[in-house]
HTML snippet that shows the backbone in 3Dmol.js (N, CA, C, O; Angstrom):
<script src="https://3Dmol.org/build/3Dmol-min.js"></script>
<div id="view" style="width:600px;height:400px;position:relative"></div>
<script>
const pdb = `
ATOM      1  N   UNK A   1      28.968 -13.348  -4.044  1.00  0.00           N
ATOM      2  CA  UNK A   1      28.260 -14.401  -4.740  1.00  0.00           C
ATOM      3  C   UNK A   1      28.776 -15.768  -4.335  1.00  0.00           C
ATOM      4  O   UNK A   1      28.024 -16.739  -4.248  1.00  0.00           O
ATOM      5  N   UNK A   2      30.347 -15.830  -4.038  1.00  0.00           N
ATOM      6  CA  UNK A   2      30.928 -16.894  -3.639  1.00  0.00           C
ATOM      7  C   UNK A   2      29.932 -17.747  -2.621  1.00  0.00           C
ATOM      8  O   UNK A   2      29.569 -18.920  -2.711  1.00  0.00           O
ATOM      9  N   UNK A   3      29.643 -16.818  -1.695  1.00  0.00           N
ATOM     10  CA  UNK A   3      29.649 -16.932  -0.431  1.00  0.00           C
ATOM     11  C   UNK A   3      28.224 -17.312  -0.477  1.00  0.00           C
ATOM     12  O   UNK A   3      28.129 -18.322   0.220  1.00  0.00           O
ATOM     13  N   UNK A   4      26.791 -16.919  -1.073  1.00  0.00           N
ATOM     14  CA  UNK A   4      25.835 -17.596  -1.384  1.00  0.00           C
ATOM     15  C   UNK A   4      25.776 -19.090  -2.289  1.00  0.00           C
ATOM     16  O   UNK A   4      24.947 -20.000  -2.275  1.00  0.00           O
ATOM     17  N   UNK A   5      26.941 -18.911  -3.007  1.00  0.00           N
ATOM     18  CA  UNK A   5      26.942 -20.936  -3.781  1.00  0.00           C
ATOM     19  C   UNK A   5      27.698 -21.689  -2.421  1.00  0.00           C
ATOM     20  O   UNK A   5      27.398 -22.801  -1.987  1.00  0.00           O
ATOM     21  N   UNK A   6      28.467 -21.024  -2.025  1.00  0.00           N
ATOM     22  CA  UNK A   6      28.793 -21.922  -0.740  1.00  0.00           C
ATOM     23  C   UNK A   6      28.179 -22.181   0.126  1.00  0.00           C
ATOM     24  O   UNK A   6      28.604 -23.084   0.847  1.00  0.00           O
ATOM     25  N   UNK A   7      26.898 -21.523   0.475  1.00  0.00           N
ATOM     26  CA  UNK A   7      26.055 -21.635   1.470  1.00  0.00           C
ATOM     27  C   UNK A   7      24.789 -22.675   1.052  1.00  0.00           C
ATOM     28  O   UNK A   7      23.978 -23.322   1.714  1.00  0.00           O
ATOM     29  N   UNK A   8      25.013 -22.521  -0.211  1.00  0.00           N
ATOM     30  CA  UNK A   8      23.482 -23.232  -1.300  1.00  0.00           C
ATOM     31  C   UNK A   8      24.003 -24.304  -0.930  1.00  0.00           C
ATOM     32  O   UNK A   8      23.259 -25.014  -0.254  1.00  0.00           O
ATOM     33  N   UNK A   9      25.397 -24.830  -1.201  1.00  0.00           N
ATOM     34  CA  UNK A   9      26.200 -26.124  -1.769  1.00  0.00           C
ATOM     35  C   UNK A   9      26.375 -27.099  -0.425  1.00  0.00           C
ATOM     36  O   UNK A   9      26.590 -28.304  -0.288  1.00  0.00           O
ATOM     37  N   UNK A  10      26.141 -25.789   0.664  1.00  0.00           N
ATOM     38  CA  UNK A  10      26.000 -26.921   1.859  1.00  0.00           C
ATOM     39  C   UNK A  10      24.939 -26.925   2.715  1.00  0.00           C
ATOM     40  O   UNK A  10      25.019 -27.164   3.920  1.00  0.00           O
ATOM     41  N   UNK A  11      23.904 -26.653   2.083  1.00  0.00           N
ATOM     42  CA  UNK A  11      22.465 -26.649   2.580  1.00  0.00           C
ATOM     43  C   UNK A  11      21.973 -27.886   1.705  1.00  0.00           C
ATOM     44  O   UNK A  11      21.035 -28.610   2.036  1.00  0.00           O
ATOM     45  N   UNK A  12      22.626 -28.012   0.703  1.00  0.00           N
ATOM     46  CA  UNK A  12      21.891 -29.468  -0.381  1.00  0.00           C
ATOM     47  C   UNK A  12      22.848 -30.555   0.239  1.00  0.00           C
ATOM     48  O   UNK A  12      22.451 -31.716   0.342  1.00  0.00           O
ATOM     49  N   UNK A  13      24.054 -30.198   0.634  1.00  0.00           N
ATOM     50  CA  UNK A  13      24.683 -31.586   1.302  1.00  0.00           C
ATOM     51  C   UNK A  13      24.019 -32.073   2.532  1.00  0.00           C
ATOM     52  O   UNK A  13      23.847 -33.279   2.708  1.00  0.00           O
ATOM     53  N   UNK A  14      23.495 -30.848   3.712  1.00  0.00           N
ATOM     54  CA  UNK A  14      22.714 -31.523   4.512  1.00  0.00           C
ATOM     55  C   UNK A  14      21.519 -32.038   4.137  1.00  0.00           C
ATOM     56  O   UNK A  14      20.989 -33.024   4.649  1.00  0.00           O
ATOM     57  N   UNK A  15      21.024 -31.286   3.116  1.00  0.00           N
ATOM     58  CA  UNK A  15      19.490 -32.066   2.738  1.00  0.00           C
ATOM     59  C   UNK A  15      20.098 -33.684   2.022  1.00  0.00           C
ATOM     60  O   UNK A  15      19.516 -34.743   2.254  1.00  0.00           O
ATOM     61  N   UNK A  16      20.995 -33.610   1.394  1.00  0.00           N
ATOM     62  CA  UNK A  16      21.156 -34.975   1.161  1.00  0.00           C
ATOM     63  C   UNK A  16      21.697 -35.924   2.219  1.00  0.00           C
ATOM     64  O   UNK A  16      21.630 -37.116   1.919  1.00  0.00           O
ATOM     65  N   UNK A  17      22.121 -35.677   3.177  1.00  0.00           N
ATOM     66  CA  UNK A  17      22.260 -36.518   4.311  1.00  0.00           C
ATOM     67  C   UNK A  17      20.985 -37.083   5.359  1.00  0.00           C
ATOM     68  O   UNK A  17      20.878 -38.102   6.041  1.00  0.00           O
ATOM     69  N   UNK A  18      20.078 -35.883   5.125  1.00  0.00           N
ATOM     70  CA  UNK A  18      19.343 -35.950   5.635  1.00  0.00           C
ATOM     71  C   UNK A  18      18.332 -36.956   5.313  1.00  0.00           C
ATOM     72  O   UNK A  18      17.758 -37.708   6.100  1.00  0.00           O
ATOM     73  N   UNK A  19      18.149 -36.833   3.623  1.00  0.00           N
ATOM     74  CA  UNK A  19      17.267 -37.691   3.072  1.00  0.00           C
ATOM     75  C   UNK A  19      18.100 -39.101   2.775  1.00  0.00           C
ATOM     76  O   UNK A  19      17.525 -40.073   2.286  1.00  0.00           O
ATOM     77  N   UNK A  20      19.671 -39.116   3.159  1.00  0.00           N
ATOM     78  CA  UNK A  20      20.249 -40.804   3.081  1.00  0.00           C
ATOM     79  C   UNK A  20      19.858 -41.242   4.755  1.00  0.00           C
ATOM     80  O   UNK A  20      19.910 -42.468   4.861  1.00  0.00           O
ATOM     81  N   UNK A  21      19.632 -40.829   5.550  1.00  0.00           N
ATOM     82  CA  UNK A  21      19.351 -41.481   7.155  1.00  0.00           C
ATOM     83  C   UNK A  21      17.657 -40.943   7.480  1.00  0.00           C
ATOM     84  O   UNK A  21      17.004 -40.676   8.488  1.00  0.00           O
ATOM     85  N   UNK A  22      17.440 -40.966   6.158  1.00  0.00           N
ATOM     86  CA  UNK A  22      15.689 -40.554   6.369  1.00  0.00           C
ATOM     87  C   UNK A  22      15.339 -39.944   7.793  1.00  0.00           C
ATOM     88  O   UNK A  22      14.897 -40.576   8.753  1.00  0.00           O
ATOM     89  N   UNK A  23      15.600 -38.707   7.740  1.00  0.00           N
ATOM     90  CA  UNK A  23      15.469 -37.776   8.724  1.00  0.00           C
ATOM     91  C   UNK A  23      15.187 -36.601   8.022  1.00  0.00           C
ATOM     92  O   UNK A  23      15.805 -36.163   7.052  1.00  0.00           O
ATOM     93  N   UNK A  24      14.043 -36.037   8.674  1.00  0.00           N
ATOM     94  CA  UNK A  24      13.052 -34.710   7.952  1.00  0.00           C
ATOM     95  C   UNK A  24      13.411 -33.361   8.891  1.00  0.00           C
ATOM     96  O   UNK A  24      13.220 -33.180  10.093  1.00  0.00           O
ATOM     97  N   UNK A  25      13.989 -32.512   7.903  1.00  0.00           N
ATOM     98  CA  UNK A  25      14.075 -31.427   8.371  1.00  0.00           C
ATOM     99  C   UNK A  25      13.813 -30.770  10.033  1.00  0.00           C
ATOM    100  O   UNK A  25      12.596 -30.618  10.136  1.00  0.00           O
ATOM    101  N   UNK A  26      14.406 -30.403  11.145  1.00  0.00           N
ATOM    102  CA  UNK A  26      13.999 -30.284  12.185  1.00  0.00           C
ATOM    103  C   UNK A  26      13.138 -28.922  12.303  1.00  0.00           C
ATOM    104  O   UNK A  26      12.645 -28.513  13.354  1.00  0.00           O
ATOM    105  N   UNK A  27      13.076 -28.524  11.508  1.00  0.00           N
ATOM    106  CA  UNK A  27      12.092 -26.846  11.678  1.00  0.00           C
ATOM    107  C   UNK A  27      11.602 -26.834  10.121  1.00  0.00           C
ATOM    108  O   UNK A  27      12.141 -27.478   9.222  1.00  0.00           O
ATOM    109  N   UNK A  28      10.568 -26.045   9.994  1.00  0.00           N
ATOM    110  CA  UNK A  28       9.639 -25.659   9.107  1.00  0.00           C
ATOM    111  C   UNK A  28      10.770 -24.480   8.836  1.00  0.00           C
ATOM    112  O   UNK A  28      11.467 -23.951   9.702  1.00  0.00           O
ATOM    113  N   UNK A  29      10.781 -24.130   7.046  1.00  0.00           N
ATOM    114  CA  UNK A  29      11.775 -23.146   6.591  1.00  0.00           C
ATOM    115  C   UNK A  29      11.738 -21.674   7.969  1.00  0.00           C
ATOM    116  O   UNK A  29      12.689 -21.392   8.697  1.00  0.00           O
ATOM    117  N   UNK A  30      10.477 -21.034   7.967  1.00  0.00           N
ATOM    118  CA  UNK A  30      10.028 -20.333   8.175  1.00  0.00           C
ATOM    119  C   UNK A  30      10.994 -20.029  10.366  1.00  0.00           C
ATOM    120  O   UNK A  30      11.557 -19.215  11.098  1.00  0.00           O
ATOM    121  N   UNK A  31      10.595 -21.124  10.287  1.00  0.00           N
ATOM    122  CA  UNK A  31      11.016 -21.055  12.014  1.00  0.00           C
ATOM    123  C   UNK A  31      12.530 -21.530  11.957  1.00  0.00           C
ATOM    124  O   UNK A  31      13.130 -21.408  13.025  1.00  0.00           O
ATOM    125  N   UNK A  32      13.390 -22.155  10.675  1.00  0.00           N
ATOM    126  CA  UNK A  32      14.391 -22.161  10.877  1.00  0.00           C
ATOM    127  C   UNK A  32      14.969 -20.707  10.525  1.00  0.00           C
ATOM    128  O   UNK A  32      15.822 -20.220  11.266  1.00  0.00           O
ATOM    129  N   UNK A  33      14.563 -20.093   9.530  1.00  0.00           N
ATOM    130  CA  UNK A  33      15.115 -18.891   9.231  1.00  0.00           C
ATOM    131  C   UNK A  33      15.012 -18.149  10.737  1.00  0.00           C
ATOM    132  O   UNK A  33      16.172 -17.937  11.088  1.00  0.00           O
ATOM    133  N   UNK A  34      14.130 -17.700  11.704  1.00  0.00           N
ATOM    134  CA  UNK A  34      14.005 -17.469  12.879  1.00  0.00           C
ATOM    135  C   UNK A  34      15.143 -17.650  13.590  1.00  0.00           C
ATOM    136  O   UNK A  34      15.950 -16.836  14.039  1.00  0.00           O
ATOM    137  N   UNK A  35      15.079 -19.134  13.639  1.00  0.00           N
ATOM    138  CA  UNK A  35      16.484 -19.565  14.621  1.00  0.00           C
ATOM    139  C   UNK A  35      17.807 -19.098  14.036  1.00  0.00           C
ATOM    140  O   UNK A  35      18.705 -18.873  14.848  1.00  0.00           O
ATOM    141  N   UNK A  36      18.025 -18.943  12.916  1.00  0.00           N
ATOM    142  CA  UNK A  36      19.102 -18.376  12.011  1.00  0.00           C
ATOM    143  C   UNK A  36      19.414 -16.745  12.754  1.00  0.00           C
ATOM    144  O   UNK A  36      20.471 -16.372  13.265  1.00  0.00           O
ATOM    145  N   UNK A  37      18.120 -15.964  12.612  1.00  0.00           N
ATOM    146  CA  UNK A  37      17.978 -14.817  12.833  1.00  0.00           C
ATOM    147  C   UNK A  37      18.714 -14.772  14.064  1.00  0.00           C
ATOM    148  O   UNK A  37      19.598 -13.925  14.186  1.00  0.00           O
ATOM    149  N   UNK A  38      18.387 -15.814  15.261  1.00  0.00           N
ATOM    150  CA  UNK A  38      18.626 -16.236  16.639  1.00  0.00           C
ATOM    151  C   UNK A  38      19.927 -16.362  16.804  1.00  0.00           C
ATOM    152  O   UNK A  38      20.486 -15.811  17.752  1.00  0.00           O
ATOM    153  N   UNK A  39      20.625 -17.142  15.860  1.00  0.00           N
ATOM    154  CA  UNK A  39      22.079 -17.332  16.212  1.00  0.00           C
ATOM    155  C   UNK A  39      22.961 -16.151  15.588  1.00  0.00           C
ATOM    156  O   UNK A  39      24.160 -16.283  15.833  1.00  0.00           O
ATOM    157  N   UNK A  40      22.619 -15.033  14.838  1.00  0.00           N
ATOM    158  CA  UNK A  40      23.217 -13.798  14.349  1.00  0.00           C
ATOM    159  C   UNK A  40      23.102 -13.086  15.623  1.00  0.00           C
ATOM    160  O   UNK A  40      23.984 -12.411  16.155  1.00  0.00           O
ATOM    161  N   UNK A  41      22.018 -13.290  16.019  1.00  0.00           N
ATOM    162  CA  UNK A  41      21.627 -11.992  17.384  1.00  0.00           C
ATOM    163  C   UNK A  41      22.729 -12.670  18.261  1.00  0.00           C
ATOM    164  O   UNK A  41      23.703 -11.935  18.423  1.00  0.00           O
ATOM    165  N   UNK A  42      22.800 -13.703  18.772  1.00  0.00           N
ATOM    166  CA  UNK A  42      23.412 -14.528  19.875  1.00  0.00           C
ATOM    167  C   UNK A  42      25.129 -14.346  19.481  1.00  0.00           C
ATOM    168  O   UNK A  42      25.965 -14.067  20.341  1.00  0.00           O
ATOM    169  N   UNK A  43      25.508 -14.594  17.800  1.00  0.00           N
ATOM    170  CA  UNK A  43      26.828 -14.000  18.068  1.00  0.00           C
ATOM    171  C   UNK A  43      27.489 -13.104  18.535  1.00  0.00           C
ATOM    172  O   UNK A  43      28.621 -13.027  19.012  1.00  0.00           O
ATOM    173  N   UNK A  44      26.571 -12.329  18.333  1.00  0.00           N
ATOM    174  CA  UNK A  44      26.815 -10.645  18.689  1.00  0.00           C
ATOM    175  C   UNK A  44      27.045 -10.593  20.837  1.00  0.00           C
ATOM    176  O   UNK A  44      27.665  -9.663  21.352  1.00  0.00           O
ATOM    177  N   UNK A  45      26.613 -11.385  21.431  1.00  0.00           N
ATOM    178  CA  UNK A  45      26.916 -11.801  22.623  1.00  0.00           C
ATOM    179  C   UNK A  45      28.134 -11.637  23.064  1.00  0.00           C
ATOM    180  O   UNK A  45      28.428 -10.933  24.030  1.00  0.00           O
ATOM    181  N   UNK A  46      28.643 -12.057  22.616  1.00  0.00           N
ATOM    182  CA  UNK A  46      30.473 -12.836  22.764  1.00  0.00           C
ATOM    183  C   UNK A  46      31.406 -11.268  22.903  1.00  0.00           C
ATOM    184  O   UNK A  46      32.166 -10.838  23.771  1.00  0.00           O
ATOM    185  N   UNK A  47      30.845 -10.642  21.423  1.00  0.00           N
ATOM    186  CA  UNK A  47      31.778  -9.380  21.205  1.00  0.00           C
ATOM    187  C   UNK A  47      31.486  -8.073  21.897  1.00  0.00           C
ATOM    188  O   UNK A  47      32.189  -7.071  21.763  1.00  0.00           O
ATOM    189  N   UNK A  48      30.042  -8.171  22.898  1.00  0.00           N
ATOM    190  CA  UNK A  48      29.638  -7.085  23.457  1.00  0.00           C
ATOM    191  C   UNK A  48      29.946  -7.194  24.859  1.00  0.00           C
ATOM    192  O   UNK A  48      30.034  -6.190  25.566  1.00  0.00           O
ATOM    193  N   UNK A  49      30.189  -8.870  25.488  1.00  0.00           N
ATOM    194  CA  UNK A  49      30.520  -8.971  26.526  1.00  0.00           C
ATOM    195  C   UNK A  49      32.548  -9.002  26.828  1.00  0.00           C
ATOM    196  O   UNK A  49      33.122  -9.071  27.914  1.00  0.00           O
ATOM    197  N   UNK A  50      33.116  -8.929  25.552  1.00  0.00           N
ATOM    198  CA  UNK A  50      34.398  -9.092  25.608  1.00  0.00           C
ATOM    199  C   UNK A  50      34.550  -7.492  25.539  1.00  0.00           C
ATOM    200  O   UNK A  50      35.713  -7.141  25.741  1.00  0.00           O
ATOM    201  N   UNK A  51      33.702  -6.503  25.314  1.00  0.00           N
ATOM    202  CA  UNK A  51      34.249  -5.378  24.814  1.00  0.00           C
ATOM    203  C   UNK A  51      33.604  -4.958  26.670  1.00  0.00           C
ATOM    204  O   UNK A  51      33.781  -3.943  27.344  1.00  0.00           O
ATOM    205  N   UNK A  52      33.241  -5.575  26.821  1.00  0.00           N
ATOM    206  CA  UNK A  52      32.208  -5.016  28.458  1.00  0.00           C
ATOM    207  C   UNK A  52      33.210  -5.094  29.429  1.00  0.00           C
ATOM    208  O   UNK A  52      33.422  -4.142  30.181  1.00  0.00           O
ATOM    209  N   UNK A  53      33.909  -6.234  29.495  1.00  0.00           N
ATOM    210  CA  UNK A  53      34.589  -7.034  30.453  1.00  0.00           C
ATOM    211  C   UNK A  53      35.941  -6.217  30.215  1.00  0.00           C
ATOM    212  O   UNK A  53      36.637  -5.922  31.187  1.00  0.00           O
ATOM    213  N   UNK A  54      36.378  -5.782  28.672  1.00  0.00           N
ATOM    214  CA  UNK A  54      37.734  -4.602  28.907  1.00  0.00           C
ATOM    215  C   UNK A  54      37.633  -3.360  29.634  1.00  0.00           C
ATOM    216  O   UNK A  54      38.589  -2.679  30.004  1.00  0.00           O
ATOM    217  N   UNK A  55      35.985  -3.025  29.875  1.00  0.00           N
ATOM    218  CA  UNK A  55      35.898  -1.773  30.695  1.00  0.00           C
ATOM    219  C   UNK A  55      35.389  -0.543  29.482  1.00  0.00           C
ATOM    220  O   UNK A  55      35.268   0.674  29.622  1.00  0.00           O
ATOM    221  N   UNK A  56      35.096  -1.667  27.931  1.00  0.00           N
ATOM    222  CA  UNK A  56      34.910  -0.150  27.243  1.00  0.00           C
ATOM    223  C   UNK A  56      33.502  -0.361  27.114  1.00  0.00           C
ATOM    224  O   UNK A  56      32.737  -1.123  27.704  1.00  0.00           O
ATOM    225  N   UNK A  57      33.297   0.656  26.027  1.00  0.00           N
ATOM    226  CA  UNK A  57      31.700   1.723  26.406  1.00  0.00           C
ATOM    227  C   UNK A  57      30.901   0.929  25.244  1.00  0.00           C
ATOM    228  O   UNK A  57      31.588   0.746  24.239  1.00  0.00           O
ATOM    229  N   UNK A  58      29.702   0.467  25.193  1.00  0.00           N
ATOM    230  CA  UNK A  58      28.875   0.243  24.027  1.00  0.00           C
ATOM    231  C   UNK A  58      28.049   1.184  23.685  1.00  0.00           C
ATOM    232  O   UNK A  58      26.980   1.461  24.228  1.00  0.00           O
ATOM    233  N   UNK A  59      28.438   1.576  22.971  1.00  0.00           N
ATOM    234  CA  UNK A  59      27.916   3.003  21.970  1.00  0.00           C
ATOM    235  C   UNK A  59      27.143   2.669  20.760  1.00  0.00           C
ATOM    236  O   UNK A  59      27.560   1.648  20.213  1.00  0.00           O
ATOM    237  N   UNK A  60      26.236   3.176  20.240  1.00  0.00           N
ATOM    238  CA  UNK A  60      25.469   2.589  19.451  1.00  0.00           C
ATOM    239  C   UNK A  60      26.054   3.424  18.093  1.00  0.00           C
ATOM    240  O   UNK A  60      25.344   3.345  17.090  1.00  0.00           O
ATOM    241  N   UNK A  61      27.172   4.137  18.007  1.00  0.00           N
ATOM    242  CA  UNK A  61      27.949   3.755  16.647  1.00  0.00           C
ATOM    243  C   UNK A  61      28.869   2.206  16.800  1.00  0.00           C
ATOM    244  O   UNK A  61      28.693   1.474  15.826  1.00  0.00           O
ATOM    245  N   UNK A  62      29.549   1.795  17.584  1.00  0.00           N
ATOM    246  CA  UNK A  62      29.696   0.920  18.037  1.00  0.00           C
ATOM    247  C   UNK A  62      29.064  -0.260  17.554  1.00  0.00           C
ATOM    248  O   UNK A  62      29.663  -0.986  16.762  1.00  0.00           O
ATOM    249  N   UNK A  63      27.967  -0.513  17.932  1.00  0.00           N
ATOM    250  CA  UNK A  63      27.024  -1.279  17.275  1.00  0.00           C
ATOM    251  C   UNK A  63      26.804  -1.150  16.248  1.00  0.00           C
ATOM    252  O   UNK A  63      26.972  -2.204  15.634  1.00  0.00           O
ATOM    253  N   UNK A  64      26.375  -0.085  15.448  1.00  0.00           N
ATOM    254  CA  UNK A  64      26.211   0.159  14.116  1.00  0.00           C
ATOM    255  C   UNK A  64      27.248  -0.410  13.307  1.00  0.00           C
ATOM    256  O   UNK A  64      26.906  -0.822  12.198  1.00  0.00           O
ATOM    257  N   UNK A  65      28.530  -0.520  13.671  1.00  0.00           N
ATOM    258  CA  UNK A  65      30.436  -0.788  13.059  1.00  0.00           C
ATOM    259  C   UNK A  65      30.443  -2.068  13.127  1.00  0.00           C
ATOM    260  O   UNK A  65      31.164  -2.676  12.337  1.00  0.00           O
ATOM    261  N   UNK A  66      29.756  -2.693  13.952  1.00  0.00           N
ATOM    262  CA  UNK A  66      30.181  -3.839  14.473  1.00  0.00           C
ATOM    263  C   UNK A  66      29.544  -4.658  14.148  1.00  0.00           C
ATOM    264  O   UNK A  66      29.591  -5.373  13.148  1.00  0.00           O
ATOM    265  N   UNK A  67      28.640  -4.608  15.287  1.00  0.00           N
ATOM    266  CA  UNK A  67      27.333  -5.696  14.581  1.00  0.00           C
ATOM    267  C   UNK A  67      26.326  -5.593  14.186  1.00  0.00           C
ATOM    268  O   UNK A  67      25.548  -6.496  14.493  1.00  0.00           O
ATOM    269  N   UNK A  68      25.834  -4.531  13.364  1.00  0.00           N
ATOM    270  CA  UNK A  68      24.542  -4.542  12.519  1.00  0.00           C
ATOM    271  C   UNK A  68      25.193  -4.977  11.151  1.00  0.00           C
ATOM    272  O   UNK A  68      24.350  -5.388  10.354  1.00  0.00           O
ATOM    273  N   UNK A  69      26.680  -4.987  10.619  1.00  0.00           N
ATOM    274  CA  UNK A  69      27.072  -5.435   9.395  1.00  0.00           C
ATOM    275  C   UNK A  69      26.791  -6.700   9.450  1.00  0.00           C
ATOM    276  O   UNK A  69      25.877  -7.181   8.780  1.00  0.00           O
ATOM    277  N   UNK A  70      27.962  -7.800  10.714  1.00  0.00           N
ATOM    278  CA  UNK A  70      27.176  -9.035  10.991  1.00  0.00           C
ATOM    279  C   UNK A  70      25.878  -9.330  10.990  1.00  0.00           C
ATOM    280  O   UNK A  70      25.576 -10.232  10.209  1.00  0.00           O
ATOM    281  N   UNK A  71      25.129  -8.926  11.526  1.00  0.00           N
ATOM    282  CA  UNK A  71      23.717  -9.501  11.360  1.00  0.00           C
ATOM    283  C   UNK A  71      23.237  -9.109   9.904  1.00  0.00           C
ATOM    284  O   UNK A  71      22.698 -10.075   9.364  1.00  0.00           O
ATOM    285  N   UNK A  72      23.268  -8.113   9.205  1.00  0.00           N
ATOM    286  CA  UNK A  72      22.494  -7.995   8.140  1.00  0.00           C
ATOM    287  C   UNK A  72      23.064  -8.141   7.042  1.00  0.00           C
ATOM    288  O   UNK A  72      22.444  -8.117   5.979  1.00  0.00           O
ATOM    289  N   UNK A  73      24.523  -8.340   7.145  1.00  0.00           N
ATOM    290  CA  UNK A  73      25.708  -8.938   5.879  1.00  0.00           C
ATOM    291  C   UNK A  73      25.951  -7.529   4.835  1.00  0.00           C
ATOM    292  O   UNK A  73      26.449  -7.539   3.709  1.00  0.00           O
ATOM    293  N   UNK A  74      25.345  -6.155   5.729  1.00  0.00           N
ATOM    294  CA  UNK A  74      25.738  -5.474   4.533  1.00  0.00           C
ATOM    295  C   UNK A  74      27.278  -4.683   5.157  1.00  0.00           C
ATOM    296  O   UNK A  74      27.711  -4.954   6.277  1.00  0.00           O
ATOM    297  N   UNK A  75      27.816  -3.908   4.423  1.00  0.00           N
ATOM    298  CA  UNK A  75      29.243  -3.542   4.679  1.00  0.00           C
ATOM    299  C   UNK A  75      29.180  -2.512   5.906  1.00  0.00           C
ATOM    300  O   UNK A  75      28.069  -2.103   6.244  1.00  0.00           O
ATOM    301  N   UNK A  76      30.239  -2.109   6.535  1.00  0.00           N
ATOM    302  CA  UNK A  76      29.802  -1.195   7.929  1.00  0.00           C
ATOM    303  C   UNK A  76      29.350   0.428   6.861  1.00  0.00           C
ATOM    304  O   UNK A  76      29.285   0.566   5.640  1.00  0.00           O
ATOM    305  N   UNK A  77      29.179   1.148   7.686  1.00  0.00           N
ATOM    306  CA  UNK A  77      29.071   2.178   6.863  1.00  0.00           C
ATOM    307  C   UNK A  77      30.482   2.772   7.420  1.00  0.00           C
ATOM    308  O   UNK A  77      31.076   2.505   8.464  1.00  0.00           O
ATOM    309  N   UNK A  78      30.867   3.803   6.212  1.00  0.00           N
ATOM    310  CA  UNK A  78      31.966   4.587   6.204  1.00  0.00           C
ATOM    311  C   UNK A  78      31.596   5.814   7.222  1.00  0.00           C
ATOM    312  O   UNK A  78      30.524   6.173   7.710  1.00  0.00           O
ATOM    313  N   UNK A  79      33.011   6.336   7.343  1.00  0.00           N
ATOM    314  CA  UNK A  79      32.910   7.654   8.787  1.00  0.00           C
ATOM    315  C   UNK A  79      33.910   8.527   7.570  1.00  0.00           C
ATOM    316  O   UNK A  79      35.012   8.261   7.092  1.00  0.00           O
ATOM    317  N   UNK A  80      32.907   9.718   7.337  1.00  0.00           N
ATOM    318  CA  UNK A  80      33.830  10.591   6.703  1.00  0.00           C
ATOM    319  C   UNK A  80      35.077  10.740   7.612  1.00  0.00           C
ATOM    320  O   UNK A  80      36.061  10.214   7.092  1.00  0.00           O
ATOM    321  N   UNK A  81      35.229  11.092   8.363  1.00  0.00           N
ATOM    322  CA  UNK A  81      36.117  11.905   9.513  1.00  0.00           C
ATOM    323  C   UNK A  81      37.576  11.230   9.310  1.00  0.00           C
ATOM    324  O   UNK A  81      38.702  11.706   9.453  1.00  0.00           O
ATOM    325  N   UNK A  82      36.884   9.219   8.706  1.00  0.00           N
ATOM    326  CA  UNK A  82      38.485   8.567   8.491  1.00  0.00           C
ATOM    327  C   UNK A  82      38.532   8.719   6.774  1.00  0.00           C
ATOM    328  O   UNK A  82      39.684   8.751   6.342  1.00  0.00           O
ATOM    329  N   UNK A  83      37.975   8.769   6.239  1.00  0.00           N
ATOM    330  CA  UNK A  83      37.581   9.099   5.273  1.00  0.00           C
ATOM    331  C   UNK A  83      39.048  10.654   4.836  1.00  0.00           C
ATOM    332  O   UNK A  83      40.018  10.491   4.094  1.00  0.00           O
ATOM    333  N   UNK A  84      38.776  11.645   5.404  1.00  0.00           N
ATOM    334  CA  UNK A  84      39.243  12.631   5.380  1.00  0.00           C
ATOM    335  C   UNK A  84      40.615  12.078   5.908  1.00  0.00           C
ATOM    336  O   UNK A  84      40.915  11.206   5.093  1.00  0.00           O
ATOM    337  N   UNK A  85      41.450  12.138   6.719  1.00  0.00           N
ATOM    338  CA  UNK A  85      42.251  11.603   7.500  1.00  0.00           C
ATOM    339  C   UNK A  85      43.364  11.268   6.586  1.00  0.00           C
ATOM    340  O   UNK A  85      44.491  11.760   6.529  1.00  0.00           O
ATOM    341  N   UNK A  86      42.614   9.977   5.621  1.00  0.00           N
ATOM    342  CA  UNK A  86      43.515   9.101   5.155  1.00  0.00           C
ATOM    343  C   UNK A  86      43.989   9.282   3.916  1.00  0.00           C
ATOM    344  O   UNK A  86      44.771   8.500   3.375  1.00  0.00           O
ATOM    345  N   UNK A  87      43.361  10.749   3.186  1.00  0.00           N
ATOM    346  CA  UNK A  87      43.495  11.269   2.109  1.00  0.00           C
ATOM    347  C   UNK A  87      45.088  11.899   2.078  1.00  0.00           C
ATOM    348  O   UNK A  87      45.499  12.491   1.079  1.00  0.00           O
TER     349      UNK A  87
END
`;
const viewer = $3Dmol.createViewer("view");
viewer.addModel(pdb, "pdb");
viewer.setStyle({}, {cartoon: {color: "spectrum"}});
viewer.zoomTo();
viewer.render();
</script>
């Protein structure tokens, strides 16, 4: 919840900067959410080419662990197997 008032709290500070140097929004909500979408996909860049460049494997559990939590903000999913392990 933190983490949505912090995000609210500085989306109204840019809108208020915006509206003190009378300057209008650069995208329509709709196409900024897009570009949003754009820069989640684009982070995910960095960590697939650093994991490329060590020589390891992109596996689509891999992806699933990694960055489908980033992009969609929900938690990774659990692996029984560590699950069991750590009991």
């Amino acid at each position: 919840m933190k983490l949505y008032v912090v995000s609210l709290l500085a989306g109204a500070l840019v809108g208020i900067v915006y509206a003190v140097i009378d300057v209008r929004s650069p995208a329509p909500p709709l196409v900024a959410l897009v570009g949003l979408l754009g820069m989640l996909l684009g982070e995910q860049v960095v960590p697939v080419a650093r994991r490329m460049s060590r020589g390891e494997p992109i596996t689509a559990a891999w992806i699933v662990s990694e960055c489908v939590p980033r992009i969609t903000g929900a938690p990774p999913p659990t692996q029984p197997d560590r699950e069991e392990h750590a009991r």
